[in-house]
Biopython code that builds the backbone (N, CA, C, O; Angstrom):
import numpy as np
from Bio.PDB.StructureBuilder import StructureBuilder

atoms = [
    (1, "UNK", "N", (0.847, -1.171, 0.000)),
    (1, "UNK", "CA", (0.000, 0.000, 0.000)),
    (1, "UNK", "C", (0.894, 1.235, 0.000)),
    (1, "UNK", "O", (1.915, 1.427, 0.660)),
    (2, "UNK", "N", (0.311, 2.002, -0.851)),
    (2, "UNK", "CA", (1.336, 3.515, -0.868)),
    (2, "UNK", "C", (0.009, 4.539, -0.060)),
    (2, "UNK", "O", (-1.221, 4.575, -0.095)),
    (3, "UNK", "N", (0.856, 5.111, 0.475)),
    (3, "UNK", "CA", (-0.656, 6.177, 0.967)),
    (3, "UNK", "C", (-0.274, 7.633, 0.986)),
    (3, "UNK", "O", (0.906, 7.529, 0.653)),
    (4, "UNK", "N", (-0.471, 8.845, 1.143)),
    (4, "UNK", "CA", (-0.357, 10.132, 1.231)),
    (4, "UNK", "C", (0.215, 10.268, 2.641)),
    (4, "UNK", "O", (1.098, 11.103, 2.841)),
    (5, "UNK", "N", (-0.264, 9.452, 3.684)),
    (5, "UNK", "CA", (0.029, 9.929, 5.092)),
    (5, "UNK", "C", (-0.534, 8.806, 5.986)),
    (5, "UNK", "O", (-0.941, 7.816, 5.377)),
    (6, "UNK", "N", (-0.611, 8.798, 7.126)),
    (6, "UNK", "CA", (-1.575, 7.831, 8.409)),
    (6, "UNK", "C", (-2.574, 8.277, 8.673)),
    (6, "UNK", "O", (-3.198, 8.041, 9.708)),
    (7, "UNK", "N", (-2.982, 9.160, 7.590)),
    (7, "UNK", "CA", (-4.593, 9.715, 8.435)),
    (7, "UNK", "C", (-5.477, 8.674, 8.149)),
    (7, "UNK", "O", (-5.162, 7.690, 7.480)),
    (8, "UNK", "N", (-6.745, 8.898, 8.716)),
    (8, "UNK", "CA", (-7.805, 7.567, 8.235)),
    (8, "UNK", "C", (-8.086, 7.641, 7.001)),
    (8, "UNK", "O", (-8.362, 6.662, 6.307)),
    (9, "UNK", "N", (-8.044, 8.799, 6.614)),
    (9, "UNK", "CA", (-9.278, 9.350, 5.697)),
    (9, "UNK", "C", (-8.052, 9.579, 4.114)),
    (9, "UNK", "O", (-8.304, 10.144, 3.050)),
    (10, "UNK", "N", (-6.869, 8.946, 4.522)),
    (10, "UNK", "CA", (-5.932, 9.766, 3.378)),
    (10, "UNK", "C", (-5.710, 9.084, 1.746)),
    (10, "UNK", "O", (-5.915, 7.990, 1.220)),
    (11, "UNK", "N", (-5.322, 10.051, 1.435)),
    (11, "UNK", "CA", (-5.217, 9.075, -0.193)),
    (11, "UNK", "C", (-4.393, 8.003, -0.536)),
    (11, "UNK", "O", (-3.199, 8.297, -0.478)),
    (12, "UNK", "N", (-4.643, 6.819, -0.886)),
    (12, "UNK", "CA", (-3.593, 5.631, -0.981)),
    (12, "UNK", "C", (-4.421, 4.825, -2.424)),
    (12, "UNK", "O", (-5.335, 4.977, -3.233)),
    (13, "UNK", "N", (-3.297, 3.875, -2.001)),
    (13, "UNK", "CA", (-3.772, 2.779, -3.250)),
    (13, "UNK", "C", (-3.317, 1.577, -2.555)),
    (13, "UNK", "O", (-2.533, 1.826, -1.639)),
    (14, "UNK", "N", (-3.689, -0.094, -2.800)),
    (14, "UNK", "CA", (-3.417, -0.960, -2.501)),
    (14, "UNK", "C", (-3.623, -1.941, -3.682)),
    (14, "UNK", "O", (-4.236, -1.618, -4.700)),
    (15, "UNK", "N", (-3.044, -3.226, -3.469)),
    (15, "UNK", "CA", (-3.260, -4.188, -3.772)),
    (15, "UNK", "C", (-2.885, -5.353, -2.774)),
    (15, "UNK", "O", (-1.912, -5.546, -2.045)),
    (16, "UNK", "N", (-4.239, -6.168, -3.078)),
    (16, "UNK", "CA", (-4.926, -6.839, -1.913)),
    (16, "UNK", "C", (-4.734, -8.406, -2.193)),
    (16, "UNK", "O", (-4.547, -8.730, -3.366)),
    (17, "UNK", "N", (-4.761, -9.280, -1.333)),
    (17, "UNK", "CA", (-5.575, -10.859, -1.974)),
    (17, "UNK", "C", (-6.909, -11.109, -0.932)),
    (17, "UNK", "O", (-6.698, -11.088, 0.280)),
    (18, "UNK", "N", (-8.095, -11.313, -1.380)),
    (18, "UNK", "CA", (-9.252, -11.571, -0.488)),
    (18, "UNK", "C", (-9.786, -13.000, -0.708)),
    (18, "UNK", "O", (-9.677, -13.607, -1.773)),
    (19, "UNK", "N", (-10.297, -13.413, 0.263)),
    (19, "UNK", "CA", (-10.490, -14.864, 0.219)),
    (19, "UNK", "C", (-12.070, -14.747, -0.731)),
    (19, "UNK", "O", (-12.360, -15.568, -1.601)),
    (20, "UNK", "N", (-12.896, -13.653, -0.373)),
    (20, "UNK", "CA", (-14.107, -14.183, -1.559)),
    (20, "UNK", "C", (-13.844, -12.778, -2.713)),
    (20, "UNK", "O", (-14.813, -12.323, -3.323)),
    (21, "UNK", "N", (-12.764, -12.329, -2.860)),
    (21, "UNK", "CA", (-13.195, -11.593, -4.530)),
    (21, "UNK", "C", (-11.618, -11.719, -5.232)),
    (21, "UNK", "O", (-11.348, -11.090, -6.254)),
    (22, "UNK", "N", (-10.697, -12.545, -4.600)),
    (22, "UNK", "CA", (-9.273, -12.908, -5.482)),
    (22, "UNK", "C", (-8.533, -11.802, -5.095)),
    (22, "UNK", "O", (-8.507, -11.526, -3.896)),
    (23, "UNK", "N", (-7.840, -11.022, -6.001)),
    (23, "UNK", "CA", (-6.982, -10.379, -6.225)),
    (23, "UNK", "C", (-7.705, -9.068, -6.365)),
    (23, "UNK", "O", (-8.678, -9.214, -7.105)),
    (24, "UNK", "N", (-7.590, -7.969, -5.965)),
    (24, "UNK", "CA", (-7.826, -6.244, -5.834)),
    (24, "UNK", "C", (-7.073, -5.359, -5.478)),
    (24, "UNK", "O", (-6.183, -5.370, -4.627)),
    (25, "UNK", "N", (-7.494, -4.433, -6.259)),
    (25, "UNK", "CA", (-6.995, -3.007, -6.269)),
    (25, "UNK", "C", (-7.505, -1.953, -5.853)),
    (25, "UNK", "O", (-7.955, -1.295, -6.791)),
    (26, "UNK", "N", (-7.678, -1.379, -4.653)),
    (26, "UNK", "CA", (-8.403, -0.544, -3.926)),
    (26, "UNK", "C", (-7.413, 1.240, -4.293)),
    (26, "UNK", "O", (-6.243, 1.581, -4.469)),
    (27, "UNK", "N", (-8.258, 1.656, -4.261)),
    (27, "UNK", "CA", (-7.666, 3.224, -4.345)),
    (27, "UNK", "C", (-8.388, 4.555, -3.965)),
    (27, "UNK", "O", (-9.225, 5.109, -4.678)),
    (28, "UNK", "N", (-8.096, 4.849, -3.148)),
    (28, "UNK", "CA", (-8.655, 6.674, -2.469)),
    (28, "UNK", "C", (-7.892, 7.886, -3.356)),
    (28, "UNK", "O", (-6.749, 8.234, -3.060)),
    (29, "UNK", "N", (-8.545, 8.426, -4.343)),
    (29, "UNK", "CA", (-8.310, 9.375, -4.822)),
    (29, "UNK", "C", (-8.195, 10.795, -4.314)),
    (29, "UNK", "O", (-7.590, 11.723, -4.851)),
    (30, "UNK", "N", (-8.707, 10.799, -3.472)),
    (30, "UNK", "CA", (-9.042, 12.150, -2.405)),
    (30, "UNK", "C", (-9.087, 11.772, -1.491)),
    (30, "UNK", "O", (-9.271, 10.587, -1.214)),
    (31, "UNK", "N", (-8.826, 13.279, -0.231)),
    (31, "UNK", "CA", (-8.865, 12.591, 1.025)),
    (31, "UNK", "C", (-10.096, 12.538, 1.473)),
    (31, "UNK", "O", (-10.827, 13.213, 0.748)),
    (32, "UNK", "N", (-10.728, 11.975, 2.454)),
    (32, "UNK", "CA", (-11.537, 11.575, 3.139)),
    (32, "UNK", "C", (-12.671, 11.014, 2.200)),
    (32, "UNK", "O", (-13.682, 10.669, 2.813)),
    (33, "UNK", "N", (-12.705, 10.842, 0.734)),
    (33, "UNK", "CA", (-13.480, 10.162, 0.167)),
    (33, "UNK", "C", (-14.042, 8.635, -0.046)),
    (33, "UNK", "O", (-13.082, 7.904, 0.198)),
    (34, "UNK", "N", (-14.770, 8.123, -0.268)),
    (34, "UNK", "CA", (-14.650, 6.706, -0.308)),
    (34, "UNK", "C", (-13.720, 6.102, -1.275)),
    (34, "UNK", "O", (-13.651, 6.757, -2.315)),
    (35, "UNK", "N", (-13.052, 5.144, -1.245)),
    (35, "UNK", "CA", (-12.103, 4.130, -1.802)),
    (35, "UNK", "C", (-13.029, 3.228, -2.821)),
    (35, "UNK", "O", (-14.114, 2.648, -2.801)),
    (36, "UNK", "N", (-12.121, 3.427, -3.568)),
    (36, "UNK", "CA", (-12.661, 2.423, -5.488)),
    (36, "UNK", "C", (-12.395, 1.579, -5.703)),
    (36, "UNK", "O", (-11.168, 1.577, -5.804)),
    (37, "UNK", "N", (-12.838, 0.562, -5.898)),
    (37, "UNK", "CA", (-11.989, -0.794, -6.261)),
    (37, "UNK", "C", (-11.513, -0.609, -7.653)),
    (37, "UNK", "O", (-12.002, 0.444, -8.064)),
    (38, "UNK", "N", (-10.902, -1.071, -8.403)),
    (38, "UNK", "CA", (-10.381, -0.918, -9.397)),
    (38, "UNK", "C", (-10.901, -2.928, -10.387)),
    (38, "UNK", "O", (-12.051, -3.365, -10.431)),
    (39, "UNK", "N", (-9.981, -3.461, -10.826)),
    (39, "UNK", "CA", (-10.906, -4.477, -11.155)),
    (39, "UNK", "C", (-10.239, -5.481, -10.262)),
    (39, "UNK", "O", (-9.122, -5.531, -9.749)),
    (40, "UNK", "N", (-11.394, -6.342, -10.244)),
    (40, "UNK", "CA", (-10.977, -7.719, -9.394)),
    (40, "UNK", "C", (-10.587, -9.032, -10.192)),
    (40, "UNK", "O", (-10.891, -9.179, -11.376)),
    (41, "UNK", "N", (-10.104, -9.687, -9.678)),
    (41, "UNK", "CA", (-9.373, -10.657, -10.121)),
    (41, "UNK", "C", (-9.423, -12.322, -9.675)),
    (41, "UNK", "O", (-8.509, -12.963, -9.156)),
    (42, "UNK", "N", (-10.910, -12.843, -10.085)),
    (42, "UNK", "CA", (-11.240, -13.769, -9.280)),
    (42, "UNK", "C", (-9.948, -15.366, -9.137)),
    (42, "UNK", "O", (-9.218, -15.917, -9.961)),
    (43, "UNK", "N", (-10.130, -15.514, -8.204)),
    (43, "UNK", "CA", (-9.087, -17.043, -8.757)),
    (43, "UNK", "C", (-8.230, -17.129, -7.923)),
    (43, "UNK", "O", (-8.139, -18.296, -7.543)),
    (44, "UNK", "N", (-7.226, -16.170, -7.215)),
    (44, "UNK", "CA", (-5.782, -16.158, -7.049)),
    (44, "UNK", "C", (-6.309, -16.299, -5.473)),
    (44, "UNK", "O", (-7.321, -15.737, -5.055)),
    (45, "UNK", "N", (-5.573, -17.020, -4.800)),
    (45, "UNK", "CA", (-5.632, -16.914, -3.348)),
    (45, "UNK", "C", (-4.474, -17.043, -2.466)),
    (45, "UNK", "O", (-3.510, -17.530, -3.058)),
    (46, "UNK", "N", (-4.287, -16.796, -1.382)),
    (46, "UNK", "CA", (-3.491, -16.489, -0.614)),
    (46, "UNK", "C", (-2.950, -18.088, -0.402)),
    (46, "UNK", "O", (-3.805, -18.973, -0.374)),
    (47, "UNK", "N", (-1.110, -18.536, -0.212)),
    (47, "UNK", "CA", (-0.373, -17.580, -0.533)),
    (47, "UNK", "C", (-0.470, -17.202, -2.140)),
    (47, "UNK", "O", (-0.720, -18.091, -2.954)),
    (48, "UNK", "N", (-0.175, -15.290, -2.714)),
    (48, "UNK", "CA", (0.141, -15.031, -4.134)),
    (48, "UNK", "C", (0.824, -13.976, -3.834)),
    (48, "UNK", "O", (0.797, -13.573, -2.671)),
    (49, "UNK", "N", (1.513, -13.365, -4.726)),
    (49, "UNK", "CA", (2.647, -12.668, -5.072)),
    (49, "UNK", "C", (1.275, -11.300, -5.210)),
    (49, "UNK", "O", (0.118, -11.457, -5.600)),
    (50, "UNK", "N", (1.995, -9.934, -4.703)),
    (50, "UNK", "CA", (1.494, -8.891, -5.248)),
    (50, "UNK", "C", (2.614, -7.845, -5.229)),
    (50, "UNK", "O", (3.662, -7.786, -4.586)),
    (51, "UNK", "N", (2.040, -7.019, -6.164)),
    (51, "UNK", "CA", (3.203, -6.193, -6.354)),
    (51, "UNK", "C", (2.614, -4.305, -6.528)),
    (51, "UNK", "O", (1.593, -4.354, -7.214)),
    (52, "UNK", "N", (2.831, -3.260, -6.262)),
    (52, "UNK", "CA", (2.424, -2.241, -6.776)),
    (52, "UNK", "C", (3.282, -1.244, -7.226)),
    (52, "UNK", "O", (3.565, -0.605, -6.213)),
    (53, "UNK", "N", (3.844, -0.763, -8.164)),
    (53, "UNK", "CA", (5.057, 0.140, -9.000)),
    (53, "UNK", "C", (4.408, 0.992, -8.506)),
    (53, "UNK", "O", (3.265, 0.948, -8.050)),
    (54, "UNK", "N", (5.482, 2.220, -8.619)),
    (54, "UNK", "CA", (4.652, 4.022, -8.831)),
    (54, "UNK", "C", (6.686, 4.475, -9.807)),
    (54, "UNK", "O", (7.905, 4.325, -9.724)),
    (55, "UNK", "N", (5.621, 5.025, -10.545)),
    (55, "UNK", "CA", (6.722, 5.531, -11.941)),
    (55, "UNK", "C", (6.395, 6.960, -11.654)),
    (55, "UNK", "O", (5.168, 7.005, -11.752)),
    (56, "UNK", "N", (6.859, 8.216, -11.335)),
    (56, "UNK", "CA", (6.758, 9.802, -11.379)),
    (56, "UNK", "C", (5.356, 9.348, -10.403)),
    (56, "UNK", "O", (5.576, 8.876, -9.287)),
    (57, "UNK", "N", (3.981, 9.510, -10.864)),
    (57, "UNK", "CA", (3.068, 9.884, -9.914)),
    (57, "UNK", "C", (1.961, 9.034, -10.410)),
    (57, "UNK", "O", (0.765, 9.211, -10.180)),
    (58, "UNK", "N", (2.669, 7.785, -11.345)),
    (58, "UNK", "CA", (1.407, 6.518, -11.878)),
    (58, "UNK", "C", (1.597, 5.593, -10.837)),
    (58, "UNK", "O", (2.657, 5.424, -10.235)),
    (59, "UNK", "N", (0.394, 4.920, -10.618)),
    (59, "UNK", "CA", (0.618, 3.652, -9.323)),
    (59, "UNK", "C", (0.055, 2.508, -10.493)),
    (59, "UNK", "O", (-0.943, 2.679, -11.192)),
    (60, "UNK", "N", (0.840, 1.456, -10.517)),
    (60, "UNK", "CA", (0.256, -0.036, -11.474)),
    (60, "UNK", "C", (0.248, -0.842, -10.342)),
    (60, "UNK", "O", (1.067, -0.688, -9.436)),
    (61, "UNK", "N", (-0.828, -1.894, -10.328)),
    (61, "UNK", "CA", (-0.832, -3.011, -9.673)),
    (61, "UNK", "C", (-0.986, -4.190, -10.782)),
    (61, "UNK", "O", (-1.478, -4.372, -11.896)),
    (62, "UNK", "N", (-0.080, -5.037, -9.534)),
    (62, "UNK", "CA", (0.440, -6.379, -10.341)),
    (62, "UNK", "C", (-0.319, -7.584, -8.871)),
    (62, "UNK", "O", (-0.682, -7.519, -7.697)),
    (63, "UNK", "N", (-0.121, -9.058, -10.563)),
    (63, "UNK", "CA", (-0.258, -10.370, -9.402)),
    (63, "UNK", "C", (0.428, -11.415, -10.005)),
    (63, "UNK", "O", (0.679, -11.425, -11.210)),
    (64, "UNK", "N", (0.792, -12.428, -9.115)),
    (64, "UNK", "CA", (1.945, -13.498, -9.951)),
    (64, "UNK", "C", (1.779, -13.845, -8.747)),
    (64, "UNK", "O", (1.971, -13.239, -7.693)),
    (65, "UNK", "N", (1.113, -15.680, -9.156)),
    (65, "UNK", "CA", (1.702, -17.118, -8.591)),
    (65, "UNK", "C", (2.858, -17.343, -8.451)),
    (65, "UNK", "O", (3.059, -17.882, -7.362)),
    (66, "UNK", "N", (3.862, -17.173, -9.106)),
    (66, "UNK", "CA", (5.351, -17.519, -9.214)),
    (66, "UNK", "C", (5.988, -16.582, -8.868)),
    (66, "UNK", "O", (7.189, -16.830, -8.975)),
    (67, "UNK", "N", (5.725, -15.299, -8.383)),
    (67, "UNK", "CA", (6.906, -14.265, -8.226)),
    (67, "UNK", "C", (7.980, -13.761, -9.602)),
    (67, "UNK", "O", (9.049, -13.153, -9.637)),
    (68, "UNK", "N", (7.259, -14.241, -10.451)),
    (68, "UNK", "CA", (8.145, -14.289, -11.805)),
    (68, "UNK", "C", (7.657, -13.690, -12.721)),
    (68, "UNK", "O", (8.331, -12.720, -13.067)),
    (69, "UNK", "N", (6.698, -13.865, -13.309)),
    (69, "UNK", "CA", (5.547, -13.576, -14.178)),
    (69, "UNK", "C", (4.455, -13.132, -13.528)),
    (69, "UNK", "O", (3.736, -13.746, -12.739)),
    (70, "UNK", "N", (4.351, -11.597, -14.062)),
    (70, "UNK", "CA", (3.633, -10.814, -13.460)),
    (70, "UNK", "C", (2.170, -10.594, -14.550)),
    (70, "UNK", "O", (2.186, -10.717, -15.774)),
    (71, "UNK", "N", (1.372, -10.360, -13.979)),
    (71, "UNK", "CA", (-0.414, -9.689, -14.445)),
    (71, "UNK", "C", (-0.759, -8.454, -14.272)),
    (71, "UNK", "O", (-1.045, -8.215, -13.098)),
    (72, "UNK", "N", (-0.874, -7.284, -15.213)),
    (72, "UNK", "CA", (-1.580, -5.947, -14.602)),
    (72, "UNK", "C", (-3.174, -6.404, -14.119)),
    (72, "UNK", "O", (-3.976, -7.065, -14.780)),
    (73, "UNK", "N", (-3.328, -5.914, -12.957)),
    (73, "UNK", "CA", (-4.823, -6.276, -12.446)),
    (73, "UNK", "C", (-5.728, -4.509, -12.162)),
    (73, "UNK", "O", (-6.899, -4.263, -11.869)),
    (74, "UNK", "N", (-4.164, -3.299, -12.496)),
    (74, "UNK", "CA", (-4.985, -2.338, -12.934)),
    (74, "UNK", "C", (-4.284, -1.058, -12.402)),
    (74, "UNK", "O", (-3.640, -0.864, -11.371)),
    (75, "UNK", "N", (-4.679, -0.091, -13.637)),
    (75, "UNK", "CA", (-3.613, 1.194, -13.787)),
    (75, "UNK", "C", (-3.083, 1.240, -15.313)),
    (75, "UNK", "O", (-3.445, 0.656, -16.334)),
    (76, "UNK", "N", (-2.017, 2.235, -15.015)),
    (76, "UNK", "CA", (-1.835, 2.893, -14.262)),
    (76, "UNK", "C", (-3.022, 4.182, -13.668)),
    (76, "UNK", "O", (-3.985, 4.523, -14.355)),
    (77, "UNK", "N", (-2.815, 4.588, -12.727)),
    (77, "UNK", "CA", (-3.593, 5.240, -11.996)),
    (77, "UNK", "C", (-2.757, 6.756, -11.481)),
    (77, "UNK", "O", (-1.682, 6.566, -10.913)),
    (78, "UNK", "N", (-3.114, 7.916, -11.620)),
    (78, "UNK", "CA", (-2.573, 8.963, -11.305)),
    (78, "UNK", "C", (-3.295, 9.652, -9.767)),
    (78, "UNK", "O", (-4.025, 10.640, -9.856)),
    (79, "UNK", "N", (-2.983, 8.985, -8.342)),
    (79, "UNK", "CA", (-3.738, 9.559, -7.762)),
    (79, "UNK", "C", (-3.721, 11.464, -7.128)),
    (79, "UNK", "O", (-2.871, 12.303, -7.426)),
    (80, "UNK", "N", (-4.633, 11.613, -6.451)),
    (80, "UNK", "CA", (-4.498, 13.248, -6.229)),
    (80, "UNK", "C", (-4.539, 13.577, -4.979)),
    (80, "UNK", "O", (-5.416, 13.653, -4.118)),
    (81, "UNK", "N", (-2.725, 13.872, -5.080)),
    (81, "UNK", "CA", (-2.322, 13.895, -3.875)),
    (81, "UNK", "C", (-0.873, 14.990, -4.296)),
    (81, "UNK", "O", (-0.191, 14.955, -5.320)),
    (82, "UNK", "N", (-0.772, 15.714, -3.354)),
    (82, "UNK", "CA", (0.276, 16.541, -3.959)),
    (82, "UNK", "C", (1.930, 16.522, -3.098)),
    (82, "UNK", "O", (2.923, 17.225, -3.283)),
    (83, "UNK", "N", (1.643, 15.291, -2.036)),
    (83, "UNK", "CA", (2.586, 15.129, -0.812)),
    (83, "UNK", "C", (3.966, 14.623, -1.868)),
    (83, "UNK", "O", (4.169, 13.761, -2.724)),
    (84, "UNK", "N", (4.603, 15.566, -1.311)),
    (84, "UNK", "CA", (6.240, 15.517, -1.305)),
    (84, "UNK", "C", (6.703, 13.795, -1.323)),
    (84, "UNK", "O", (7.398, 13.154, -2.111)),
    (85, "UNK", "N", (5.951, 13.403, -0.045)),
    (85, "UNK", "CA", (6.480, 11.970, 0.054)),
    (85, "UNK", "C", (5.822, 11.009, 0.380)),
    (85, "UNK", "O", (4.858, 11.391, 1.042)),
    (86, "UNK", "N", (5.850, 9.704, 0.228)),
    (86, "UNK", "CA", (4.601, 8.943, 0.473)),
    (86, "UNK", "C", (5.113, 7.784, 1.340)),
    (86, "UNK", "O", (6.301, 7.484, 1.457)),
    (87, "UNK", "N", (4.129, 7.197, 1.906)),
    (87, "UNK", "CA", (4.395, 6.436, 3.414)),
    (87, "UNK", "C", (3.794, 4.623, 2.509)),
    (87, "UNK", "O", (2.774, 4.044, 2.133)),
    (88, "UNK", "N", (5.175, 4.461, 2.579)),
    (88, "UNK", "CA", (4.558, 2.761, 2.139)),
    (88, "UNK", "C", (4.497, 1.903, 3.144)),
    (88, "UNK", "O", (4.629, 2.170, 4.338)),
    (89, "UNK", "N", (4.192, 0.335, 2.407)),
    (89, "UNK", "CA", (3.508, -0.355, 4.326)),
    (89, "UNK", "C", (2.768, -1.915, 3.646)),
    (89, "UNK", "O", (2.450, -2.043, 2.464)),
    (90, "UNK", "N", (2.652, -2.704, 4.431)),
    (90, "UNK", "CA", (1.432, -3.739, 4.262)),
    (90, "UNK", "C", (0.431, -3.484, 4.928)),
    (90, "UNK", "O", (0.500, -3.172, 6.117)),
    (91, "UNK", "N", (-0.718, -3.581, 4.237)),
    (91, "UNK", "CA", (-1.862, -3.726, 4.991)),
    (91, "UNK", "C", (-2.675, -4.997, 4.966)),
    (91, "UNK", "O", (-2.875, -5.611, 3.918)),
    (92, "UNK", "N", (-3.088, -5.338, 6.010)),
    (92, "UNK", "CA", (-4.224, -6.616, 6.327)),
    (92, "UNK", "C", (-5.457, -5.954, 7.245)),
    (92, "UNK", "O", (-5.677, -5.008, 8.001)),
    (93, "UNK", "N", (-5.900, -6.746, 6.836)),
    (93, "UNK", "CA", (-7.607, -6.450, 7.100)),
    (93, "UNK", "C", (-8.801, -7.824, 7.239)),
    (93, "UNK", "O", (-8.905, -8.841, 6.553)),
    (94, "UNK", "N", (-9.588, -7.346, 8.407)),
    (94, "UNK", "CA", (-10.348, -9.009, 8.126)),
    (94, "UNK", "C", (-11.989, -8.426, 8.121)),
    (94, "UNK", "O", (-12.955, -9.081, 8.512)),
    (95, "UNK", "N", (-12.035, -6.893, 7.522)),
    (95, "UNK", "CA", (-13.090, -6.507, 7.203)),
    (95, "UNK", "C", (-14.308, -6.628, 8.577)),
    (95, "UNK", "O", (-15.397, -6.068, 8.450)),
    (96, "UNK", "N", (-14.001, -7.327, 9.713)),
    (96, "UNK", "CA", (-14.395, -7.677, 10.488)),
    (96, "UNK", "C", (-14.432, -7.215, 11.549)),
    (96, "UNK", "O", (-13.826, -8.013, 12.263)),
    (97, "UNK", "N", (-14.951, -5.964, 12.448)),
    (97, "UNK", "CA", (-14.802, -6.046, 13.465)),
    (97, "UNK", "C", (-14.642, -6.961, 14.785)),
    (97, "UNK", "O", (-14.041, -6.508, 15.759)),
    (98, "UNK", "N", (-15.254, -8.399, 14.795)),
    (98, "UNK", "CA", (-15.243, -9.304, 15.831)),
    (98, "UNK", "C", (-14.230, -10.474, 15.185)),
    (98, "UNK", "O", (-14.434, -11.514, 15.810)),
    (99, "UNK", "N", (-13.314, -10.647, 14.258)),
    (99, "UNK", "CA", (-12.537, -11.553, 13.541)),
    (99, "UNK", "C", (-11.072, -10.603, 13.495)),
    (99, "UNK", "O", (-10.786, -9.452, 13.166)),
    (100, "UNK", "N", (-10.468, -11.589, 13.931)),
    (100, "UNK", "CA", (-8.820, -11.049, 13.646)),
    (100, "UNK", "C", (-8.818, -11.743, 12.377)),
    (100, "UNK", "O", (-9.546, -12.555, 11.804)),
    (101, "UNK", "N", (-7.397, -10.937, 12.074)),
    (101, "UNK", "CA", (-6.765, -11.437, 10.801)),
    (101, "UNK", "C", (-5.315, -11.685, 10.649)),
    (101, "UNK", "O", (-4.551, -10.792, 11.014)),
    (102, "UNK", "N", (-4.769, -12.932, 10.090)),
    (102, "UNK", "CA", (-3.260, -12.965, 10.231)),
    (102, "UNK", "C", (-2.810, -13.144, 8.843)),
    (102, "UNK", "O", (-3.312, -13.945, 8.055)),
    (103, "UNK", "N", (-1.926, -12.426, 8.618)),
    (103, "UNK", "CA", (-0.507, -12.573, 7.416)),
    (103, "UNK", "C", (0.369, -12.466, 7.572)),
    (103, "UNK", "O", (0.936, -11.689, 8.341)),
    (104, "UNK", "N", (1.024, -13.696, 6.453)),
    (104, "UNK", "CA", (2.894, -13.447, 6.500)),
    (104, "UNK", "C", (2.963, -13.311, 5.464)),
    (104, "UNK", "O", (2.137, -13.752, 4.664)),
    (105, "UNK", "N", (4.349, -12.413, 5.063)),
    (105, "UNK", "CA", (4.509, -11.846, 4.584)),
    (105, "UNK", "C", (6.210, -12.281, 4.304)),
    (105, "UNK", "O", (6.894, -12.706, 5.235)),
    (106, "UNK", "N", (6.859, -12.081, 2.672)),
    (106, "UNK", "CA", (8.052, -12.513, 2.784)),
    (106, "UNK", "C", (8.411, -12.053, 1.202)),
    (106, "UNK", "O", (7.579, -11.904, 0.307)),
    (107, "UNK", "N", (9.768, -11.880, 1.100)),
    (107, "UNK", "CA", (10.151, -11.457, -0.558)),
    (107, "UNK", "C", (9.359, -9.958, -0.377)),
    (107, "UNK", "O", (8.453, -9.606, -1.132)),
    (108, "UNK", "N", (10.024, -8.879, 1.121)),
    (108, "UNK", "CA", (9.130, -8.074, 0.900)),
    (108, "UNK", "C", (10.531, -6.761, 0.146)),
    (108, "UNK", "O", (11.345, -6.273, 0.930)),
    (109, "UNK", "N", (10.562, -6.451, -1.119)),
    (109, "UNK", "CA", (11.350, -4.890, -1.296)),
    (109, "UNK", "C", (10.954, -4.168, -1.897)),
    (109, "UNK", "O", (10.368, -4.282, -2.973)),
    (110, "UNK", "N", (11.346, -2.792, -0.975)),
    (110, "UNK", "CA", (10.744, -1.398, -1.048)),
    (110, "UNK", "C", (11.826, -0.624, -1.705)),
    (110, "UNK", "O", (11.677, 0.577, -1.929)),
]
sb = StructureBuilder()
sb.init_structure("model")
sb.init_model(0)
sb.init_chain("A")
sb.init_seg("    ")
for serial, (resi, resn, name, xyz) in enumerate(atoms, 1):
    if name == "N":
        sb.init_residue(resn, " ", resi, " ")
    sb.init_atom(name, np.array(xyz, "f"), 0.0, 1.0, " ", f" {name:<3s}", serial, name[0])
structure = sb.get_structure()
């Protein structure tokens, strides 16, 4: 996930693996606006390879079984955000308030 900052509400982009919609690309264009999915990618499940580039101020998301051979699953994307610098990171989520959620994570470079 690349994001603008730690606020709640701030502009980012991700790429995800979810157990019921595959592979996604979530993105907040503005701040405090709601977040877009971009397209989904049924099939791929955890463990899978994800990946997200940013070239000047385009964000691409990628997916690959093999870590080798990569898939655009969507972008590039120009988000609107004008921050100097951007705060990268993993994110997990179990959408759940009463459900934890666990990931590992590995082959991670920034």
């Amino acid at each position: 996930m690349f994001r603008e900052n730690t606020a709640a509400g701030a502009v980012n982009i991700g790429v995800y693996i979810t157990p019921g919609k595959g592979a996604s690309l979530q993105y907040r264009n503005g701040t405090n606006i709601l977040a877009s999915n971009g397209p989904n990618t049924v099939g791929p499940v955890a463990p899978y390879y994800v990946r997200l580039d940013k070239s000047q101020s385009q964000y691409t998301g990628y997916i690959s079984d093999d870590g080798i051979t990569w898939t655009i699953i969507g972008g590039p994307y120009t988000l609107g955000t004008s921050a100097s610098s951007i705060t990268k990171g993993l994110a997990v989520s179990s959408h759940n308030n009463a459900a934890l959620c666990t990931a590992v994570f590995d082959n991670i470079i920034v």
